[in-house]
Residue frames as qw, qx, qy, qz and C-alpha x, y, z in Angstrom:
[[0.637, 0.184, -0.178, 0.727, 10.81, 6.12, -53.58],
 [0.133, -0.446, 0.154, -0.871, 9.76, 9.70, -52.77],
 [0.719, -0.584, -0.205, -0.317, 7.58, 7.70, -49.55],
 [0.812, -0.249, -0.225, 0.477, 10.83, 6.48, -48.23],
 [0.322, 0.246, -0.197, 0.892, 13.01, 9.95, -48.69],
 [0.464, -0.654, -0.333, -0.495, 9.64, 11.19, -47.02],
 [0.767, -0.551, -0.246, 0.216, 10.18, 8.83, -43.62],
 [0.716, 0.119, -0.147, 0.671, 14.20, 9.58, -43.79],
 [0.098, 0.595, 0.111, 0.790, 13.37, 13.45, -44.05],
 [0.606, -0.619, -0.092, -0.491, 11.27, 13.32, -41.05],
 [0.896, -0.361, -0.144, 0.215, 13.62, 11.17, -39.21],
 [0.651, 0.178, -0.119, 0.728, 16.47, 13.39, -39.60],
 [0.377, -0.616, 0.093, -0.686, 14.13, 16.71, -38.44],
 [0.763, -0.494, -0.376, -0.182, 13.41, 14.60, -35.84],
 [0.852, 0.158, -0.200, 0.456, 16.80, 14.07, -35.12],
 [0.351, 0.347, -0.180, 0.851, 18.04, 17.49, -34.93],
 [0.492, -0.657, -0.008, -0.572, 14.96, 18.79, -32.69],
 [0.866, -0.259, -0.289, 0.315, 16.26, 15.86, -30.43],
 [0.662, -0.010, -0.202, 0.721, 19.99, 17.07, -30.47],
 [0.035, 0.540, 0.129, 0.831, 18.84, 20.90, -30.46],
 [0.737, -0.545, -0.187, -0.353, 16.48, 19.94, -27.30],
 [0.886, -0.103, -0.213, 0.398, 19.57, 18.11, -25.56],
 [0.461, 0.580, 0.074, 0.668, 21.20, 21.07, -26.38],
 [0.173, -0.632, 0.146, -0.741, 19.40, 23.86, -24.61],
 [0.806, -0.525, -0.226, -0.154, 18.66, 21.59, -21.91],
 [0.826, 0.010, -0.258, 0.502, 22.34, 21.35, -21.22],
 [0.224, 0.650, 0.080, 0.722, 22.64, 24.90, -21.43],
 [0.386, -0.629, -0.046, -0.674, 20.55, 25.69, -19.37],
 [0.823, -0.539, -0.099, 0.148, 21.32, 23.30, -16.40],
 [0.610, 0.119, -0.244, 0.745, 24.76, 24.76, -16.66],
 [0.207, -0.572, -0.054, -0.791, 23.14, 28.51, -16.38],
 [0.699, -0.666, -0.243, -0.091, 21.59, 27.30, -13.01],
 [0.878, -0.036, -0.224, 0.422, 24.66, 26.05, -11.91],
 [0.580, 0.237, -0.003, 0.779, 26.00, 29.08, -12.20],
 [0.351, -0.588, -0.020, -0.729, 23.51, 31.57, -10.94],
 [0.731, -0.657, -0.174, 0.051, 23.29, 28.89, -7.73],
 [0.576, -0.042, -0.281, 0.767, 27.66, 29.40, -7.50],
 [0.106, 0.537, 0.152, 0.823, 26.65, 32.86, -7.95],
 [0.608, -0.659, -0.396, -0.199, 23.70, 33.10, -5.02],
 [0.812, -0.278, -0.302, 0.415, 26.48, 31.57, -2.64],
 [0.385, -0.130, -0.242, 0.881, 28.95, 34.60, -2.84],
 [0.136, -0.614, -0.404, -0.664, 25.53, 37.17, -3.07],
 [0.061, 0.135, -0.657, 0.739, 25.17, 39.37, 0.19],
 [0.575, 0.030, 0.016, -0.817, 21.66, 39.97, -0.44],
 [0.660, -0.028, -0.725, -0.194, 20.95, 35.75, -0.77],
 [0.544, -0.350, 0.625, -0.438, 19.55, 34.13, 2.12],
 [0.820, 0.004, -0.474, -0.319, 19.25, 29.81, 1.62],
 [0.517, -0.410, 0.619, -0.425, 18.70, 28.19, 4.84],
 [0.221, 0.002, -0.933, -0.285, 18.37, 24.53, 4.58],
 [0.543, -0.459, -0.359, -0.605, 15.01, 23.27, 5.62],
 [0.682, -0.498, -0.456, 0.280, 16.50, 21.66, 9.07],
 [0.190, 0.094, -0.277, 0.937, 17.60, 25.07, 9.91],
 [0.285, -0.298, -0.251, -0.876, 14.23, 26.10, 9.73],
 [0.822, -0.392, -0.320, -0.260, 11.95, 23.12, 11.20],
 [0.778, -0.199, -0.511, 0.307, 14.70, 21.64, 13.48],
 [0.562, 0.176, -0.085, 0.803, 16.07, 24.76, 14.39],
 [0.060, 0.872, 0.158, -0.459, 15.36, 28.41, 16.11],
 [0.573, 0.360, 0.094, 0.730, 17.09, 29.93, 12.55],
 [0.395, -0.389, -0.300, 0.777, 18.76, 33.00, 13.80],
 [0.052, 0.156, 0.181, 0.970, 17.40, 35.64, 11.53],
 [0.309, -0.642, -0.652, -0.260, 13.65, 34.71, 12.68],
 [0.365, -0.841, -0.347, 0.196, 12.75, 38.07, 14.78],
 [0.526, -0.538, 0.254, 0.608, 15.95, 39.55, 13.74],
 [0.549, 0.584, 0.437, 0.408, 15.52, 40.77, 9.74],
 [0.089, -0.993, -0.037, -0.072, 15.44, 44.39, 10.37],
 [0.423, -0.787, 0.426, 0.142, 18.20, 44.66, 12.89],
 [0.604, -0.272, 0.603, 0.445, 20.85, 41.98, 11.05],
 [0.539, 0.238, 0.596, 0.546, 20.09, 42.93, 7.57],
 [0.192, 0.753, 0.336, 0.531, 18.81, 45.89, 6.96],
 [0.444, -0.154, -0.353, 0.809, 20.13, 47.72, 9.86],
 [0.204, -0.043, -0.012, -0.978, 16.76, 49.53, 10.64],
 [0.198, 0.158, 0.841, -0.479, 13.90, 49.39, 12.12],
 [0.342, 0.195, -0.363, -0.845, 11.65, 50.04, 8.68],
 [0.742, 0.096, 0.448, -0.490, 8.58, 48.38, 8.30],
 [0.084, -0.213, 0.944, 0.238, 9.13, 44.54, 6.28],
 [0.798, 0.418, 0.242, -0.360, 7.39, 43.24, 3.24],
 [0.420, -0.299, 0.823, 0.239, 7.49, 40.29, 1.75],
 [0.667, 0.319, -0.081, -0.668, 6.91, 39.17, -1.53],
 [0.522, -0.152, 0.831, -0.119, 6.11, 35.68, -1.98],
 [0.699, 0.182, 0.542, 0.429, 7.09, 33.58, -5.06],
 [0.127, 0.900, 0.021, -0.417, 8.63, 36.08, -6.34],
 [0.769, 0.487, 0.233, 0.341, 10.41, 34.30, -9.95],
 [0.496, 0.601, -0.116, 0.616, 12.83, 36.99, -11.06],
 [0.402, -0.353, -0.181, 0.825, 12.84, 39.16, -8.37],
 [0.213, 0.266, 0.248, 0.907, 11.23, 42.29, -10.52],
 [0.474, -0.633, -0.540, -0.289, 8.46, 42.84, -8.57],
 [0.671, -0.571, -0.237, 0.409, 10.25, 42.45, -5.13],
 [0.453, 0.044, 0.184, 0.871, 13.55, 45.22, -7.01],
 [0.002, -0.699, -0.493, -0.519, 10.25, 47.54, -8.49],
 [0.577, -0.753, -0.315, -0.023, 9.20, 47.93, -4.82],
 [0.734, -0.355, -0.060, 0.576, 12.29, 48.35, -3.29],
 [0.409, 0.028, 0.137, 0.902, 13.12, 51.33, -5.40],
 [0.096, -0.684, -0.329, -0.644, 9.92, 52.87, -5.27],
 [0.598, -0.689, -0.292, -0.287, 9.93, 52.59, -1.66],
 [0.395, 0.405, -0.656, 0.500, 13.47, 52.94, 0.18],
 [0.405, -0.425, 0.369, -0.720, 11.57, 53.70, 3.49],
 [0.894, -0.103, 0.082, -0.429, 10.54, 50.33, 3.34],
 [0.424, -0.373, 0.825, -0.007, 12.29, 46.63, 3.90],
 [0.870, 0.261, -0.065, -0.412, 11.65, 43.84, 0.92],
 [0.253, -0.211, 0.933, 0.147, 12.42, 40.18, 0.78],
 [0.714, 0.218, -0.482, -0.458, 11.71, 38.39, -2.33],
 [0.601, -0.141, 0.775, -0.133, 10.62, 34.35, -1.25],
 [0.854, 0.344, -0.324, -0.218, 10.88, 31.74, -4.20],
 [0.800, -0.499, 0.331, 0.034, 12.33, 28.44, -3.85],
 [0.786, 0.453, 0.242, 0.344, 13.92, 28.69, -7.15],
 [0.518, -0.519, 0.157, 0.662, 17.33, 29.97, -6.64],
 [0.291, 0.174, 0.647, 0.683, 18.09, 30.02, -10.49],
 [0.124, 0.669, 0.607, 0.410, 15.20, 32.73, -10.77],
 [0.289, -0.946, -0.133, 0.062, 15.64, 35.40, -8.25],
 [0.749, -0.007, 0.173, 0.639, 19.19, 35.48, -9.24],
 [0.341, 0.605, 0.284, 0.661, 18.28, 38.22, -11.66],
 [0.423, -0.809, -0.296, -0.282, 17.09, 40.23, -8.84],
 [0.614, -0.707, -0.166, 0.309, 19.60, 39.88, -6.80],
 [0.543, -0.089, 0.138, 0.823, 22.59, 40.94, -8.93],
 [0.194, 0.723, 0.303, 0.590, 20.35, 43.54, -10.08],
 [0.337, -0.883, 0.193, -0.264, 20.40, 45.50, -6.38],
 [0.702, -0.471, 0.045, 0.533, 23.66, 44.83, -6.12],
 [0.554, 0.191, 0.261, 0.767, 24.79, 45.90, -9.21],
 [0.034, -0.788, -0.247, -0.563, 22.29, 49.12, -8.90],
 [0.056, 0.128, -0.530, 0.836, 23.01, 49.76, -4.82],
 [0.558, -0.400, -0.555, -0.469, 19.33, 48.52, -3.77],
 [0.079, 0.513, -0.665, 0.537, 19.60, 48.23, -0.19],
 [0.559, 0.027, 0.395, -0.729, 16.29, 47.44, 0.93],
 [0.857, 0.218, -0.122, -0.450, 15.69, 44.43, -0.64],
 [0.181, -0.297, 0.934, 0.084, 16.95, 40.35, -0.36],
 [0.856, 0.072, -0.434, -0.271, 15.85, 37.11, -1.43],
 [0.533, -0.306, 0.719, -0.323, 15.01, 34.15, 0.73],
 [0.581, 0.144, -0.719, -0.354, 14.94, 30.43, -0.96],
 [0.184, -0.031, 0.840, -0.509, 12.70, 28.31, 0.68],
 [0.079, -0.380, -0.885, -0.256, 9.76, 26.66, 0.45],
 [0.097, -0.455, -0.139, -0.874, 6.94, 28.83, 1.27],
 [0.674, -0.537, -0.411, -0.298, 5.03, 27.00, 3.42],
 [0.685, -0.182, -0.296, 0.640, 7.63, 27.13, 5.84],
 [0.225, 0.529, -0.084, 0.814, 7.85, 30.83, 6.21],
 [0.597, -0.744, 0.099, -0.284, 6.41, 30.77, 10.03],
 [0.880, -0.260, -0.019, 0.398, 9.76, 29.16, 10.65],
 [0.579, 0.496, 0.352, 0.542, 11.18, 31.82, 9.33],
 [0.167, -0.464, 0.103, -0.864, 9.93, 35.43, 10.31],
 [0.191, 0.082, -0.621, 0.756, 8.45, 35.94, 13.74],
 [0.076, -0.662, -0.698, 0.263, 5.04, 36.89, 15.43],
 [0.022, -0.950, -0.237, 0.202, 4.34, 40.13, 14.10],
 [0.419, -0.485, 0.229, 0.733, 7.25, 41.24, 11.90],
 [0.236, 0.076, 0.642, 0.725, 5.80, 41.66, 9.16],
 [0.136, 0.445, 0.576, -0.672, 4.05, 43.95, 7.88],
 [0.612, 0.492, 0.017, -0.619, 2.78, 43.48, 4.10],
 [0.436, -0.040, 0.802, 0.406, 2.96, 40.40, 1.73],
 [0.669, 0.565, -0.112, -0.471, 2.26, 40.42, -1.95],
 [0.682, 0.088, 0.713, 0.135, 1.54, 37.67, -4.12],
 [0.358, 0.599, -0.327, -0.637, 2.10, 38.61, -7.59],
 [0.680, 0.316, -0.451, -0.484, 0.88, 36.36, -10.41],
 [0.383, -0.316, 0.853, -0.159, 1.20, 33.04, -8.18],
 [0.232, 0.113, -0.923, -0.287, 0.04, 29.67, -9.87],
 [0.565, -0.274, 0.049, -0.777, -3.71, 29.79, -9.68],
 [0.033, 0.179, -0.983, 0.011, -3.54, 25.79, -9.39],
 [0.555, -0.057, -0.179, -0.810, -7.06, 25.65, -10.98],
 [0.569, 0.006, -0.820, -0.063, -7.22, 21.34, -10.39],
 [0.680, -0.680, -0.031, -0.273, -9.38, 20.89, -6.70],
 [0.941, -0.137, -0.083, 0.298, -6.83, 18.37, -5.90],
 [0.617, 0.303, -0.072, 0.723, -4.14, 21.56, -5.59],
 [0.140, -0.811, -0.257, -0.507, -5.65, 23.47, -3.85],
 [0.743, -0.594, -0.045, 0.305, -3.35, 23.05, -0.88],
 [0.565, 0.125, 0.113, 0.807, -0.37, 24.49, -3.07],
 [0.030, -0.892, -0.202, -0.403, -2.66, 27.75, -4.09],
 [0.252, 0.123, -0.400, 0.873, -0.95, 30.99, -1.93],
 [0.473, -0.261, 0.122, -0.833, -4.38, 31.64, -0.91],
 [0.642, -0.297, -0.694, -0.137, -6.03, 28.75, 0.74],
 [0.595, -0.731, -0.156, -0.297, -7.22, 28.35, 4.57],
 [0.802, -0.383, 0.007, 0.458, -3.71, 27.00, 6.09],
 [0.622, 0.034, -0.136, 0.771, -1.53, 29.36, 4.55],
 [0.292, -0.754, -0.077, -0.584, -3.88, 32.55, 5.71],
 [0.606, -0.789, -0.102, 0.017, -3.30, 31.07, 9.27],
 [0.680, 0.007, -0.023, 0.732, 0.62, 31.23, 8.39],
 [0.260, 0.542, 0.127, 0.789, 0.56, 34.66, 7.15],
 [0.505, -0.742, -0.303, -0.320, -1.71, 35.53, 10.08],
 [0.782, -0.554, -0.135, 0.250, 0.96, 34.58, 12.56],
 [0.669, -0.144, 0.194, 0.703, 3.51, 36.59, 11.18],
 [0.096, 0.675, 0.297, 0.668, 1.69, 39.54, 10.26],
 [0.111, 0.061, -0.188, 0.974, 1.41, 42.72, 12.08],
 [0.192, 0.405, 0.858, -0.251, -2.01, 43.10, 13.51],
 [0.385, 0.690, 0.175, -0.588, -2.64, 45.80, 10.99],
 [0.061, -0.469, 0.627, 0.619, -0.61, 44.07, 8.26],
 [0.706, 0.468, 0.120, -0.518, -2.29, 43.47, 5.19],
 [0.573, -0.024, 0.694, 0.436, -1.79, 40.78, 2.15],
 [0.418, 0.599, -0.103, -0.675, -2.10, 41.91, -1.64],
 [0.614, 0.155, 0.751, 0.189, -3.14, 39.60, -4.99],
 [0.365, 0.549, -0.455, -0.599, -2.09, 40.73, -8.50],
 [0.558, 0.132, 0.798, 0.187, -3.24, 38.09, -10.82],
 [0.370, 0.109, -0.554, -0.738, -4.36, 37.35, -14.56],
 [0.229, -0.085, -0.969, -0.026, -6.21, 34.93, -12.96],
 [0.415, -0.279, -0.016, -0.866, -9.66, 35.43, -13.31],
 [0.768, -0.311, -0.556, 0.060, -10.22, 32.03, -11.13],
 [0.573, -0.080, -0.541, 0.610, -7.67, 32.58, -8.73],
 [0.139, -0.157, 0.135, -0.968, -9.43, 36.35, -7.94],
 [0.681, -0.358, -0.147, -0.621, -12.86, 35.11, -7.69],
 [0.754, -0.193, -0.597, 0.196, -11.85, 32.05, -5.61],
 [0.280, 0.291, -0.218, 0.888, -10.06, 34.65, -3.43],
 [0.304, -0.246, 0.127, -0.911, -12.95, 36.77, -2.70],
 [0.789, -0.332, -0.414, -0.308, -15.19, 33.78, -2.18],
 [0.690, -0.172, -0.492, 0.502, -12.54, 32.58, 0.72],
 [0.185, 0.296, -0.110, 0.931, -12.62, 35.77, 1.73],
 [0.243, -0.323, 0.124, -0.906, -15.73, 36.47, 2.54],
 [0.762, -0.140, -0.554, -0.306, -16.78, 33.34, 3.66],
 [0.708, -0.103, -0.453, 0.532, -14.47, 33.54, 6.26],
 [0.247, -0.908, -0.337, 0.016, -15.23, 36.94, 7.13],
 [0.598, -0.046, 0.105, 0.793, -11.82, 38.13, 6.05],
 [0.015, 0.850, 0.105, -0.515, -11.48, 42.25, 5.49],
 [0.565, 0.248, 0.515, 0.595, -11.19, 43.02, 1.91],
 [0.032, -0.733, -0.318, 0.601, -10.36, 46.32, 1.46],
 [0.280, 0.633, -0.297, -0.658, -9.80, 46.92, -1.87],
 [0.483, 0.022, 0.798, 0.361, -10.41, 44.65, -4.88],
 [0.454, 0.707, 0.017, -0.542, -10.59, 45.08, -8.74],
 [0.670, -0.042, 0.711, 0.209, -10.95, 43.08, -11.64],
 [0.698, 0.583, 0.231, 0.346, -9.70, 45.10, -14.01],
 [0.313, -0.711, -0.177, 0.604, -6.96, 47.66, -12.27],
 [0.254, -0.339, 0.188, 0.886, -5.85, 49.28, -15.76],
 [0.093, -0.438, -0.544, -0.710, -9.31, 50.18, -17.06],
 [0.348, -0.674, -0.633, -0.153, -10.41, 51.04, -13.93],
 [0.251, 0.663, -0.214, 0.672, -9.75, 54.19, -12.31],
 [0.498, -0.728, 0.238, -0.407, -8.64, 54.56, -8.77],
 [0.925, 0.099, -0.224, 0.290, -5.91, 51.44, -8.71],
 [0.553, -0.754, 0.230, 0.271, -3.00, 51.96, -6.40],
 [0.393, 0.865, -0.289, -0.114, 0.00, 52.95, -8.16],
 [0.493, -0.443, 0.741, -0.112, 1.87, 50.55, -6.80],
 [0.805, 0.345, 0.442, -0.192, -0.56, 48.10, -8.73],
 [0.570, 0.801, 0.164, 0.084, -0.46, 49.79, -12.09],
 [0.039, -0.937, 0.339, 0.076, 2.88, 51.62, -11.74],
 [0.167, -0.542, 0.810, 0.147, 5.33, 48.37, -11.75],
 [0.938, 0.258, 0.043, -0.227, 4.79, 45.49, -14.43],
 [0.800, -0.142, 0.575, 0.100, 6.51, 42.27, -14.82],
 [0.029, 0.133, -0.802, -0.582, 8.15, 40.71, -18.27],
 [0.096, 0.234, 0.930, 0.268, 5.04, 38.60, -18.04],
 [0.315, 0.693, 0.395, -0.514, 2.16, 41.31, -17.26],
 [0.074, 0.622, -0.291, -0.723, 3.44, 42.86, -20.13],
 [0.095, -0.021, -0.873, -0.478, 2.90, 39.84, -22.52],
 [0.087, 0.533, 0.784, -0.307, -0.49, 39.22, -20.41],
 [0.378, 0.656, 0.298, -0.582, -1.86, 43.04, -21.38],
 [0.170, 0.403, -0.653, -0.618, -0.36, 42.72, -24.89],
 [0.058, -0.216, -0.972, -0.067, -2.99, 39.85, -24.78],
 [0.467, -0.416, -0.306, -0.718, -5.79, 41.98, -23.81],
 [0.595, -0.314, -0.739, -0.043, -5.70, 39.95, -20.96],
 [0.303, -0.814, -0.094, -0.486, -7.72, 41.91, -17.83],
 [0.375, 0.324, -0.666, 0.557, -5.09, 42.02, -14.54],
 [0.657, -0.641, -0.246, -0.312, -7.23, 41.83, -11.32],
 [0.427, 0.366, -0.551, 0.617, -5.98, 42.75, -7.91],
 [0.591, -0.567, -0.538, -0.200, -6.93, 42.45, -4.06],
 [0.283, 0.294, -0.545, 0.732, -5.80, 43.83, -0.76],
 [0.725, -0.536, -0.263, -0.343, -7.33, 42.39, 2.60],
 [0.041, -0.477, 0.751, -0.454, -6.82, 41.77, 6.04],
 [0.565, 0.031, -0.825, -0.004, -6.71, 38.54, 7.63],
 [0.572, -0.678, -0.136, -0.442, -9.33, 38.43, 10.45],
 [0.037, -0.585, 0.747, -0.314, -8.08, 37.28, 13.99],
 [0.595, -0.128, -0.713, -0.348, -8.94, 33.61, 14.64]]
């Protein structure tokens, strides 16, 4: 008797983790919903479709500065950029400067955007889009710093085409960099940093600054150490060591 009220027991938990799972899942596809309506009426939102981009000259390529920021400041981009706190950080440490957050996940940079509206951010948008695309995008030379902040190290060989560091998207970034502009890599990823520097220097890439441990080591750009994510924050609360790069991309 008590083996059967056993099963039952466990089939009703089951049950409710089911309906509880249903649950938030609903939730939460409504929450998108609502942060994409939301995007739509956002001034700071940019979501081309991808045949603007590939089929298309899209009109802001060469033209960021002047149509959106009304100024000729110098444009950095930060790429997958999930919330948007990273890309907002920057922006306020740096007004002199131009920032577009790139994720293709609308429903995540949301936060980001209503935050510089609601604060008066000026200097900062968000672009949805696939990354790899982003020479369709920005121009020969308009840009003039990307950061990658905690990107999926995509540790599996067989991914290594996704990675933000790999040999095709260096020649992207290349074409759309400034010939002094530089890329930067915050990671916990103590793969995705050495892999890095190996591509790096194998290729004969300029690596001017790297460190693979920036908040026990002294001399870290403030930039680095000064602005931290929700998730760095769970990452050092882990002990876990942050590691950061900043190189230029050779000419090919």
């Amino acid at each position: 008797m008590c083996f059967f009220n056993s099963i039952k027991t466990n089939i009703k938990l089951k049950c409710f983790l089911n309906f509880t799972e249903s649950l938030k899942n609903k939730v939460g596809s409504k929450n998108k919903l609502k942060r994409f309506k939301e995007n739509e009426t956002f001034t700071n939102v940019y979501q081309p479709s991808r045949q603007d981009l590939v089929e298309a000259d899209y009109d802001l390529k060469g033209d960021w500065n002047a149509s959106v920021f009304k100024n000729s400041n110098p444009l950095v981009l930060e790429l997958g950029c999930g919330k948007g706190e990273y890309s907002v950080a920057l922006a306020k440490k740096f007004p002199e400067r131009n920032f577009i957050g790139i994720d293709i996940k609308g429903a995540r940079f949301w936060r980001g955007a209503k935050t510089a509206l609601e604060e008066n951010i000026p200097n900062v948008a968000f672009l949805r889009m696939q990354i790899e695309l982003i020479d369709h995008a920005f121009a020969k030379n308009e840009i003039d710093e990307i950061w990658i902040t905690f990107p999926d190290p995509q540790i599996k060989y067989k991914r290594t085409k996704h990675r933000l560091i790999n040999q095709e998207f260096l020649k992207r970034y290349k074409k759309i960099l400034k010939p002094n502009g530089c890329v930067n890599l915050k990671t916990d990823s103590e793969f995705m940093h050495g892999y890095t520097l190996g591509l790096l220097h194998g290729e004969g890439h300029e690596v001017i600054y790297a460190n693979h441990d920036v908040y026990k080591n002294e001399g870290s750009p403030e930039e680095v150490t000064g602005i931290q994510t929700f998730y760095e924050e769970q990452y050092l609360e882990q002990n876990k060591p942050i590691t950061y790069i900043r190189f230029k991309i050779k000419d090919n």
